[in-house]
N, C-alpha and C positions, 0 to 999 in steps of 0.2 A: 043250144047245147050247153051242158052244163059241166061241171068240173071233171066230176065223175067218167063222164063220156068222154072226157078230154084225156084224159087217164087211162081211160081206156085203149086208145087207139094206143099209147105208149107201149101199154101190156101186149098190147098182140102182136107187137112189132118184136118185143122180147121172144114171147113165148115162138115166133116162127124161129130166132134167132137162136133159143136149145133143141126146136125140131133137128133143124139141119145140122148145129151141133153132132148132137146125139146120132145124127146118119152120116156123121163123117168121120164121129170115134166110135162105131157100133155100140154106144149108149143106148141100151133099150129104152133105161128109166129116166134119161132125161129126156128122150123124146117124149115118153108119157105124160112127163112133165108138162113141155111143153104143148103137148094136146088140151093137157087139163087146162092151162093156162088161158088157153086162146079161147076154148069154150069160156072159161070165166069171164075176159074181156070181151067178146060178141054179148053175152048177156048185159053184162054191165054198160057197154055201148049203147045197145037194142033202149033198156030200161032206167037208165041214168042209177042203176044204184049203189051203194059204196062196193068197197071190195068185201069189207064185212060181210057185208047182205048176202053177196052173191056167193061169198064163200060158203056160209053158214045155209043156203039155196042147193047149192052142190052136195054139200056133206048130208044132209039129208038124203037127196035123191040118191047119193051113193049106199048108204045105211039103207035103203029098200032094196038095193040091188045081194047086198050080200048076206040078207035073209032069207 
């Protein structure tokens, strides 16, 4: 396991932690936040790669969705 992956687990313990956040102040957008988050940390977990990567991974696949 590498750094990255280690990094990760922190992220998605975050990201669960704006979910509920956000469902305990009816925060839509940081629950969405927190969705994106946790998808970006399972990736980066899965593949070891930075957050960079994986950010720059997403933002793409989003940029196909809103074309």
């Amino acid at each position: 396991m590498n750094k990255d992956q280690v990094e990760s687990h922190w992220r998605e313990f975050t990201a669960k932690v704006k979910q509920q956040w956000g469902d305990l102040t009816d925060d839509e957008v940081l629950q969405a936040e927190g969705n994106i988050d946790e998808i970006a940390a399972k990736i980066q977990r899965k593949y070891g790669d930075s957050k960079e990567s994986v950010a720059k991974k997403l933002n793409q696949i989003m940029e196909k969705f809103e074309k």
